[in-house]
N, C-alpha and C positions, 0 to 999 in steps of 0.2 A: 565607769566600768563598761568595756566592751560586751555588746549585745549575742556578743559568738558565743556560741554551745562549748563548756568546758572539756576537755580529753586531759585523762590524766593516764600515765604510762609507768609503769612501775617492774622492778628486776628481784625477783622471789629467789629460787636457788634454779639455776640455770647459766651456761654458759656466754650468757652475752650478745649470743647471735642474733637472736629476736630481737636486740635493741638496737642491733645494727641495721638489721632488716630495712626499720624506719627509712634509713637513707637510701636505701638502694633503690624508693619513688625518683630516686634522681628528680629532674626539675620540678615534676608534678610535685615534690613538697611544698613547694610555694605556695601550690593550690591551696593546700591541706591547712597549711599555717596562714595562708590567709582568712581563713574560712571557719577557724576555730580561736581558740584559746586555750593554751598548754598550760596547765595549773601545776602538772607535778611531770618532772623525767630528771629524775638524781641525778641517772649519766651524760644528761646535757645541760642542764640547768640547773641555778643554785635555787631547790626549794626545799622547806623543813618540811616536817611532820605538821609541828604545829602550826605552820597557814592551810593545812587540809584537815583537824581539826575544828580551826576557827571557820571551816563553811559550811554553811548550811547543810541540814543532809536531803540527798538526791538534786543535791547543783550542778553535780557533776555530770555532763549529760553519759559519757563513757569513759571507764577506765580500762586499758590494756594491759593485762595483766599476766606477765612471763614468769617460767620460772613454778617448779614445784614447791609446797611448803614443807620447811624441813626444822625450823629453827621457832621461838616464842617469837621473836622481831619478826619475821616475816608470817607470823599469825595475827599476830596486831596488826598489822598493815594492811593487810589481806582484808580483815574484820571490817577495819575503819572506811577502806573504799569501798566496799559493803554494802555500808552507810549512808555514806555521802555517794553513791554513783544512782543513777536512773539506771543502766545499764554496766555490769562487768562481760568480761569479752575476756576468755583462756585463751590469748593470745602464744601459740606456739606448743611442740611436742611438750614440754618440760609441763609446762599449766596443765594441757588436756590432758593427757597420761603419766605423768611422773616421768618420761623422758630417762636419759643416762641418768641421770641423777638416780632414778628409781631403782637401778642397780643396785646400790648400797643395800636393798630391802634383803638382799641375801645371807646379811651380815646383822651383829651384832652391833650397837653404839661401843661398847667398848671394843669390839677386833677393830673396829675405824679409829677409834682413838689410838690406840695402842700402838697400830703399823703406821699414823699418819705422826704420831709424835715420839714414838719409843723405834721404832723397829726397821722405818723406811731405811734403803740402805744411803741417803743422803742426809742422813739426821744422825749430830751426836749431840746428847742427852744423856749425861751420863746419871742427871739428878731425877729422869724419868718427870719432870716436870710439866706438868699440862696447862692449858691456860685453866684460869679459876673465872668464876662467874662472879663473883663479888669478891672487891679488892680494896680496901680501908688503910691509907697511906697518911701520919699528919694530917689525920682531919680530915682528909679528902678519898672519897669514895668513888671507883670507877666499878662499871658493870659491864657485863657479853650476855650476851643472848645464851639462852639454853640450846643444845641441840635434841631436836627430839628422837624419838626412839625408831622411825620409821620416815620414809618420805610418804608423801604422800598428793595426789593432785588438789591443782586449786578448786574441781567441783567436790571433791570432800570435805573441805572445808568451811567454804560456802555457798552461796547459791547460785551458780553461774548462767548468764541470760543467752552469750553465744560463746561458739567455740571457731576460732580459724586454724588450721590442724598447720604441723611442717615444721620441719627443724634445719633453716626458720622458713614461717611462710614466705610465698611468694612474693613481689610487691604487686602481681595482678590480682593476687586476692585479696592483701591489704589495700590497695585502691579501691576495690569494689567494693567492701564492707565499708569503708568509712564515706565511700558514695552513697549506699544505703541507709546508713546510719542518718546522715546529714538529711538526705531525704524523706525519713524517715516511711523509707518501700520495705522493712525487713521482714522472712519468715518468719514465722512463730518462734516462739522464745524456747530455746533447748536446742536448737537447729545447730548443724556445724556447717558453714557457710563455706563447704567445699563438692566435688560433685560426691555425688550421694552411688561411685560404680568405683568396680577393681582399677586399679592404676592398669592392667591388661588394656584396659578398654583406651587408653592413650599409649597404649607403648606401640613404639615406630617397628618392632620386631614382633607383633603380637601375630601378621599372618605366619613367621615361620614354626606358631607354635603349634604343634602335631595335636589333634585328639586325643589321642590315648598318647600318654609319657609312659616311658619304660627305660626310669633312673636306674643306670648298674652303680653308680657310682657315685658323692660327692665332692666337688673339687673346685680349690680353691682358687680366685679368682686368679692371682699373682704368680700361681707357680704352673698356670698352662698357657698358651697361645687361644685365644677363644678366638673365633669367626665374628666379626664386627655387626656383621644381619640377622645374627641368627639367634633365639629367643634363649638367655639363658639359661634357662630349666630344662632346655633339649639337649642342652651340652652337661649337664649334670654341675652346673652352678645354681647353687643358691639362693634363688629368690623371693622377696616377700609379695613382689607384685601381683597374685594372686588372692591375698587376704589384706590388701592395702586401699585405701581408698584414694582416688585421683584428686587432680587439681594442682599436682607439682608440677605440670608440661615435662614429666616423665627427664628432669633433669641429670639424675643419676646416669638413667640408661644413656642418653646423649653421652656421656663423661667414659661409657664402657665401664659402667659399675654395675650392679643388680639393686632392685631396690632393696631398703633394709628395711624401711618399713614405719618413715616418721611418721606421715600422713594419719595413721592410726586406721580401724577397721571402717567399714561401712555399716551402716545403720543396722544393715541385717545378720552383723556378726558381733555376737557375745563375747569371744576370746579370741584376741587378734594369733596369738602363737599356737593355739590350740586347733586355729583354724588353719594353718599352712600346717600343721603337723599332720593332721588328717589331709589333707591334699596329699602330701607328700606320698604317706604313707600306703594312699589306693595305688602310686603310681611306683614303688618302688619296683623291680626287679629281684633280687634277690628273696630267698622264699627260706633258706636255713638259718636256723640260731648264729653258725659262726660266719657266714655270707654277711647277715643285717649285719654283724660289729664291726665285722670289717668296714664296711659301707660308712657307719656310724664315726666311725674314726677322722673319717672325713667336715667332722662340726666337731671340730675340740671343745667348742663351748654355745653349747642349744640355748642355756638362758638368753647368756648376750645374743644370740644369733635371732632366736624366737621373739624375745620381749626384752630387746634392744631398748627401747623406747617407754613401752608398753607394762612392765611388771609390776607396777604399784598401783596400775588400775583395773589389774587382769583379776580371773580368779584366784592366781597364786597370792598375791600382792606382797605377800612376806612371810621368812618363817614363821611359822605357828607359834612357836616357844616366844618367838619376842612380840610379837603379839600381845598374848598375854602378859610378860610383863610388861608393854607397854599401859596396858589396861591397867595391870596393878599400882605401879609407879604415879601416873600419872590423871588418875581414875578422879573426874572433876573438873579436870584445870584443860587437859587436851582431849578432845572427841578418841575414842578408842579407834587405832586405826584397822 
């Protein structure tokens, strides 16, 4: 048995990206897989549940942990590297904040079920048939995972030691944490191992942003000519990089995008969406009832726009009503979300 620190790497409910991530150390993986031992990563190697089980618990020196929880399987899973890890690590937006995923928290379990298996306009179904969770054929019994009632991040689930923010992170700041790690140089445990200031403070457009904004308008990126220099909140585009925290090397803006706002807040801010809304909002221009709606018209959609990323860890987190029946239903078995 090799003398290396185990890593185990694991895909919760998230898109993928973060497991791709991995590769984009380009050669420096070598470093990394020389230097370690990869006990568990589903999407690149064939490992079961049960050889992470059978180990010890706290063997595992660090598990990377992607992906919000959304489902019993990926509560179990969650639970078990738990267990077995000296160290878990919210590896990506989806783990730290519930991510896209956390969108659904708008919705009902059934309107998701309903549009995703009755309704979508690419599904016919005419038996309105859904999958079933237990399935007893000739003696033989197949099972699915529950979904549960809300997404939810992986520090509400369990007790998370770091956090690397980005959808997906960087590979400079996955290099760096798993240099730390190895070394064992890390801050204090709770820490998110990215810079601790507004993504402003690396945007390559940050001198053209004026002191006082005076937004008449909001406007979308695609449908105007923007100025390539110039800060986009002074052109009355959208952005989060004001209540976002850095360590992306400001990627988007390079791209001529705004940021949206994976990075998630800085330490000093309680509600990532609540906190550009009040920015916004001292710097508005328009001062009448039918002036704002106008203006307003300009975000067809503030959830997605605000708490992109962000809503299943914000104060919103979800409707109230399913809340509660999530509590009801499910009061014992899964922590209330």
């Amino acid at each position: 048995m090799s003398a290396n620190p185990k890593i185990a790497l694991y895909w919760c409910a998230s898109c993928g990206g973060c497991e791709e991530s991995v590769v984009d150390l380009a050669e420096s993986i070598l470093d990394v897989v020389g230097a370690v031992d990869i006990v568990l990563w589903p999407v690149a190697m064939d490992f079961k549940r049960a050889d992470i089980e059978a180990m010890a618990d706290g063997s595992i020196a660090v598990a990377l942990v992607n992906g919000a929880v959304r489902s019993s399987e990926q509560e179990e899973m969650v639970h078990l590297l738990r267990r077995k890890s000296a160290l878990v690590v919210a590896y990506g937006s989806c783990a730290h904040q519930g991510g896209i995923p956390g969108l659904a928290n708008q919705f009902s379990r059934e309107d998701l079920l309903r549009t995703v298996y009755e309704e979508s306009p690419s599904t016919v179904n005419p038996e309105r048939t859904r999958p079933a969770l237990r399935v007893v054929e000739d003696g033989r019994e197949v099972t699915l995972p529950e979904l549960w009632q809300v997404v939810r991040p992986l520090g509400a689930v369990i007790d998370v030691d770091y956090t690397i923010p980005g959808c997906p992170p960087t590979a400079k700041l996955l290099a760096g944490a798993l240099a730390a790690i190895l070394a064992g140089q890390l801050p204090p445990r709770g820490a998110v191992l990215a810079p601790d200031v507004a993504l402003c403070d690396e945007c390559p457009r940050k001198d053209s942003k004026p002191v006082d904004l005076a937004i008449t308008e909001f406007r979308r990126p695609h449908l105007v000519k923007l100025d390539p220099d110039r800060c986009f909140l002074a052109q009355g585009v959208l952005c989060m990089g004001p209540a976002t925290r850095s360590g992306c090397e400001a990627l988007c803006i390079g791209g001529w995008m705004p940021c949206t706002g994976c990075f998630g807040p800085t330490s000093r801010v309680a509600d990532q969406g609540a906190k550009i809304l009040s920015s916004l909002a001292a710097n508005i221009e328009p001062k009448t009832d039918e002036e704002i709606v106008t203006m307003l018209a300009g975000i067809p959609d503030p959830v997605g726009t605000f708490y992109r990323y962000g809503l299943a860890a914000s104060r919103l987190r979800a409707k109230i009503a399913e809340r509660e029946i999530a509590g009801r239903e499910i009061a014992g078995r899964e922590p209330k979300p």
